[in-house]
C-alpha positions in Angstrom: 32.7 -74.9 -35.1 30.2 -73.0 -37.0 27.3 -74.9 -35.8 28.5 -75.0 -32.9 28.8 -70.8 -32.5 25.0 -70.8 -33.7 23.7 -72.9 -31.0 25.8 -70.7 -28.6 24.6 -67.5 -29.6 20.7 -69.3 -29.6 21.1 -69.9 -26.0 22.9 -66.8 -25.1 19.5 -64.8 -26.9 17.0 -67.3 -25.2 19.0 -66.6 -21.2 18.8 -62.2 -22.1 14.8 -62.7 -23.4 14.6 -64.9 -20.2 16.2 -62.0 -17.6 14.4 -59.3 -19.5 11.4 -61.3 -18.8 12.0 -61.6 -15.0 12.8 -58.3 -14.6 9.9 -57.0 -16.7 7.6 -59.4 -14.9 8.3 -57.6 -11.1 7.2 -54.3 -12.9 3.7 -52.8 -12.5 1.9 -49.7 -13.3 1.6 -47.1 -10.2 1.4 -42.9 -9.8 4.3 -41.7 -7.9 3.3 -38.5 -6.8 6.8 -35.9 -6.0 4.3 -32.6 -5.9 0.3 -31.7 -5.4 1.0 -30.6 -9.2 1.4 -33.7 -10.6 -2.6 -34.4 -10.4 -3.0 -31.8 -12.4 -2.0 -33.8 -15.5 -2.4 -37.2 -14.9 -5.8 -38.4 -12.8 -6.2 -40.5 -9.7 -7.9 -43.1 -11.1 -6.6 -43.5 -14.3 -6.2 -47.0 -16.1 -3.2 -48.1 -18.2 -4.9 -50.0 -21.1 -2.8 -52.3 -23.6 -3.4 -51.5 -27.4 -1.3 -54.1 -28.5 1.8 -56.5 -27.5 4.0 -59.4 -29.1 6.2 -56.8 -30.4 10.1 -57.4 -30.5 11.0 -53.7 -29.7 8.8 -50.9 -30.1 9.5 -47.2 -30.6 8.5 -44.3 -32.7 5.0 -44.1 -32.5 2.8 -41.3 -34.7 -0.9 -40.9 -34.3 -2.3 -40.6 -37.2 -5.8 -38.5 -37.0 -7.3 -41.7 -39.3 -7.3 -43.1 -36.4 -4.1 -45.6 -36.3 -0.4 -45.5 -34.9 2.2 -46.1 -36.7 4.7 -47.8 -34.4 8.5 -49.3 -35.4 9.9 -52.4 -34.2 13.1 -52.3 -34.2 13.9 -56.4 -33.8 11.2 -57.2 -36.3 12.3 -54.4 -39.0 9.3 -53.6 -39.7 6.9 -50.6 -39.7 3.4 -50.7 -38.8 -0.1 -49.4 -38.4 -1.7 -50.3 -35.1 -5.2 -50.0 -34.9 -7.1 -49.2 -31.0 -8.5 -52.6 -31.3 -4.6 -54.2 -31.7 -4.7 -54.8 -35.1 -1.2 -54.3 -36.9 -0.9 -53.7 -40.8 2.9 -53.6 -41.9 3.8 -50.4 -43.9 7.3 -51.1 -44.4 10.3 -53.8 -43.7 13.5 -52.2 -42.8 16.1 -52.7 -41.0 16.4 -51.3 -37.3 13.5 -48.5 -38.1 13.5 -46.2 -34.7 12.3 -42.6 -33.8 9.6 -41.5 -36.3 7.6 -38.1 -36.9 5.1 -36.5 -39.4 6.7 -33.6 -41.4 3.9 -30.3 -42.1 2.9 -32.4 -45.3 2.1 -35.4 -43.2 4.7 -37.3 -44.7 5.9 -39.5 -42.5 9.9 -39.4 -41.1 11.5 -42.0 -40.1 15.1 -42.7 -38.7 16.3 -45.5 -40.5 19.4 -46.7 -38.8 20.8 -49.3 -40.9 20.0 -47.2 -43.7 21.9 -44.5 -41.7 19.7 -42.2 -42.8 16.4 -40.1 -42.6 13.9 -41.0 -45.1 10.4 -40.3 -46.0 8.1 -43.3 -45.8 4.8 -43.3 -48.2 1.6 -45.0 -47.2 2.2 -48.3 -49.7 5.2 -48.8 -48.2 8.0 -47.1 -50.0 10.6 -44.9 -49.4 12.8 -41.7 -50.1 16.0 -40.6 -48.5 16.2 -37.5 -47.7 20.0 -36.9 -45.6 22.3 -39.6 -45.0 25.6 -37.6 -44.4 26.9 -34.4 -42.5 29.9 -33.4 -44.6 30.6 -36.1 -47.2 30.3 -38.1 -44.0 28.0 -41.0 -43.2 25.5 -40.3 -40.1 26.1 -42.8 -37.2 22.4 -44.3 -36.7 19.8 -41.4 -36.6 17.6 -42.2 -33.8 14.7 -39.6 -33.2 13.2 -36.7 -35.1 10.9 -33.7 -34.2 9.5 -30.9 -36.4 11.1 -27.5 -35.6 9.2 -24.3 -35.1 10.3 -23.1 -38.4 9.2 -26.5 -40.5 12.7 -27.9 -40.2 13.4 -31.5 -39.2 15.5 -32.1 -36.1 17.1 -35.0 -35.4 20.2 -36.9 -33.2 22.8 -39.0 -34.6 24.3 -41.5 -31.5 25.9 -44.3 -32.3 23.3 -46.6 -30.6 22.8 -48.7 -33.6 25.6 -48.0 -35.8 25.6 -51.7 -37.9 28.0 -53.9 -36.5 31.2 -54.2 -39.2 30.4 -50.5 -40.3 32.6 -47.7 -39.9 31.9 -44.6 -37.9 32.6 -41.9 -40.0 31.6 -39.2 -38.0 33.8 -38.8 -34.8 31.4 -37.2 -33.0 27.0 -38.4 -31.9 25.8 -34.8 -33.3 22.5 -33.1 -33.5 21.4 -31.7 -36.6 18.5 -29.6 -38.6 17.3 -30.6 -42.0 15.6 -28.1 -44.3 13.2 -28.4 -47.5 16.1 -28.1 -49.8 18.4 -31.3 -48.2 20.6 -29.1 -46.5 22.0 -30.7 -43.3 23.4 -28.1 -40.4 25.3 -29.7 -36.9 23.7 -27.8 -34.1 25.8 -29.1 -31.8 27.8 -32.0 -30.3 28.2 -31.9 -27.0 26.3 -34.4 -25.9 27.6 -37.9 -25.7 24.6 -39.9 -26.4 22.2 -37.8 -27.8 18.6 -39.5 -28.3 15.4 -37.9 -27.9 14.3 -34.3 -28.0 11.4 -32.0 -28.2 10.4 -28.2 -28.3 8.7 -26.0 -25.8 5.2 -24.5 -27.4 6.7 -20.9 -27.8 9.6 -22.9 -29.8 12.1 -20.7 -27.4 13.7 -24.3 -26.0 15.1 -27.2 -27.0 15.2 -30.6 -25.0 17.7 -33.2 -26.0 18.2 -36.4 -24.1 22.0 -37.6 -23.5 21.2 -41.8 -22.6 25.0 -42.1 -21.9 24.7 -39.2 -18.8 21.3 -40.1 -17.9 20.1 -36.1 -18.0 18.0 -33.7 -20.2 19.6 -30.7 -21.6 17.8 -27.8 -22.4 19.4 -25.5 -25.1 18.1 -21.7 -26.0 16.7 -21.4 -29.7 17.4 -18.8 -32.5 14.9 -18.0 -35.3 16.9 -19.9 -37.8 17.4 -22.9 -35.6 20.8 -22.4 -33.9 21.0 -23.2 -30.2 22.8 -21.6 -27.8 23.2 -21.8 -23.8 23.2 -25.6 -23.7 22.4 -26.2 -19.4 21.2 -29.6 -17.7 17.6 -29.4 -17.5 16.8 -32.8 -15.1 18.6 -35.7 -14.5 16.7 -39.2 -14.3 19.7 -41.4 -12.2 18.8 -45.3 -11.8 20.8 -48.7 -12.0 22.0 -50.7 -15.3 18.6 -52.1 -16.4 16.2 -49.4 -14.9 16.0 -47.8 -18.2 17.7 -44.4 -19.6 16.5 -40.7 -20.7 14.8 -41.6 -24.1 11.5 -40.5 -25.7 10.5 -36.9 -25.1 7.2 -35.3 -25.7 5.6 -31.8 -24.2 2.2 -30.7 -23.3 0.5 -27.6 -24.1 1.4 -25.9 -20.8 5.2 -27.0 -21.3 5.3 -29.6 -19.0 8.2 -32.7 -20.7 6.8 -36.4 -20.5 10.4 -38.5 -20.5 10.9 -41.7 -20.6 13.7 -42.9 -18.1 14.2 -45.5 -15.5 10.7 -47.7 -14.8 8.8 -45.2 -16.3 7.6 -42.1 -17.5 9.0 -39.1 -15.6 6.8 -36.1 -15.7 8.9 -32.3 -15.2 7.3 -28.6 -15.5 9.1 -26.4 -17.6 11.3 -25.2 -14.5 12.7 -28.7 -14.2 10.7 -29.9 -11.3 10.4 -33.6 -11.4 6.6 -33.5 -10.7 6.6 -37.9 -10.5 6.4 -40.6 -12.4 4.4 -42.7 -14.5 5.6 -46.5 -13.3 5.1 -49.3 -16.3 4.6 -52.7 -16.3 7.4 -52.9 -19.3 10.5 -49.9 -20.0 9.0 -47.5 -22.1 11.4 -46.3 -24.8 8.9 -43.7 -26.5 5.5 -41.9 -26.5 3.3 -39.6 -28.8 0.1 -38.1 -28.1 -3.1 -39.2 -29.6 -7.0 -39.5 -29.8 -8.9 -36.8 -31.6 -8.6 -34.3 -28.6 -4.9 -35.2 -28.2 -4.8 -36.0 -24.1 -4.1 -39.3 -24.7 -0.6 -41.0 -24.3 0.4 -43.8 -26.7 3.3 -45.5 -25.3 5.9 -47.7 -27.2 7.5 -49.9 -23.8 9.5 -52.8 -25.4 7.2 -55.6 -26.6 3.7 -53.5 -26.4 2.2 -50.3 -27.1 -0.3 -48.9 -24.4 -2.8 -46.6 -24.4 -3.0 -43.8 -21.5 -6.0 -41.1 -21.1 -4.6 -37.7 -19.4 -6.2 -34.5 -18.0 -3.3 -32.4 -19.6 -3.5 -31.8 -23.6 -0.2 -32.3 -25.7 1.7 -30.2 -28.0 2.1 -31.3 -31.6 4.5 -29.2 -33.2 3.6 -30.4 -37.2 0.2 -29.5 -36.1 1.6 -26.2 -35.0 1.0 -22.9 -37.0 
């Protein structure tokens, strides 16, 4: 009966990889155009180039100014450096690895979900944790990070990839800030399925993504961090396997690059969808990268592209 289990649950993965294949397969890259403003970022012309592919799942990438990526795969376990010319060098196996981000000592943070945890990840490929529990509690499955203006990591807690068998401790998907001395703060948790999230420039706002809704909130920010005046900034609406509200990243001028449904959706900072950036596969994350930073590296489930903008990004553990 075993056996016979295995071979069921070999087919049932071979028919999902098949329809993810079909639907990926009627998808191409485009510019959809909502406003005149929208060519101010992104040019006419501009090519979608492939960096790498033969991934399982792809998220969290960093650009590192040595001149690689570090990208997670969340199927494989593994995370890597990926070079522009598609060369991958692992860093690290671990399970379920998603959202990652470099802390103002360039240490890179990852969200390690079967760990439950955020860790620190050194270049040969070892590890430290740094917060795995709110309250005595366990986290769910931390799932993106972000430096704060004032050096603190911030990060979401959904249960996206709580490990099967595991108990939720936590009854609630939270949102939290880390400091330098451990110390773990809920900023709030009113969000059912919060996933990525970024700050404005000026450090005044705060984006969170809520997958489950399919919106962007946008929440006021105090000097120490606490958030206040939680409002829906955009909602990105689409069917089952269009895609949901995921990675977030923000340009110098305060314009937000989401992922969402087929795409990247490009807002200003009044919450104006501008259009969209239409891919070929559904991204799940982006960072900005190349030496002059107007370039967006894109993590879309089995590859990573490359794509060269007019706008330059914001990287807030670059920030002052």
């Amino acid at each position: 009966m075993k056996f016979g289990n295995t071979i069921l649950l070999h087919l049932m993965s071979v028919v999902c990889l098949l329809l993810t294949a079909s639907a990926q397969d009627s998808r191409a890259f485009g510019l959809q155009a909502l406003s005149p403003k929208f060519w101010d970022l992104v040019d006419h012309h501009v090519k979608l180039e492939t960096v790498a592919t033969g991934f399982g799942f792809t998220e969290g990438p960093m650009w590192d100014a040595a001149g690689f990526l570090y990208v997670s795969d969340e199927t494989i376990n593994q995370i890597f450096r990926v070079y522009p010319n598609g060369k991958k060098e692992e860093v690290i196996a671990l399970g379920d690895p998603d959202g990652n981000t470099f802390d103002r000592q360039h240490r890179l943070i990852d969200c390690a979900s079967v760990l439950r945890a955020i860790i620190a990840v050194t270049p040969d490929g070892k590890y430290k944790i740094l917060a795995d529990r709110y309250d005595g509690k366990k986290f769910n499955s931390p799932n993106d990070v972000v430096v704060g203006p004032d050096g603190a990591l911030y990060f979401t807690d959904p249960t996206l990839d709580l490990v099967a068998g595991e108990k939720q401790e936590i009854p609630f998907q939270g949102v939290y800030r880390l400091d330098d001395k451990g110390n773990v703060r809920l900023l709030t948790k009113d969000l059912t399925q919060p996933n990525g999230l970024a700050f404005s420039p000026d450090g005044k706002h705060f984006y969170i993504d809520d997958s489950e809704k399919r919106n962007i909130r946008v929440y006021d920010v105090a000097a120490d961090g606490t958030l206040s005046n939680g409002r829906i900034f955009g909602e990105e609406p689409g069917t089952k396997n269009d895609g949901v509200p995921d990675g977030i990243k923000v340009d110098k001028s305060g314009n937000l690059f989401v992922t969402g449904p087929k795409g990247i959706w490009v807002w200003d900072a009044n919450g104006n969808h501008l259009g969209t950036i239409a891919l070929p596969e559904q991204p799940a994350n982006l960072t900005w990268g190349d030496k002059d930073y107007r370039t967006l590296y894109i993590t879309a489930t089995t590859s990573v592209y490359r794509l060269e903008l007019k706008t330059q990004g914001y990287v807030p553990y670059l920030a002052p």
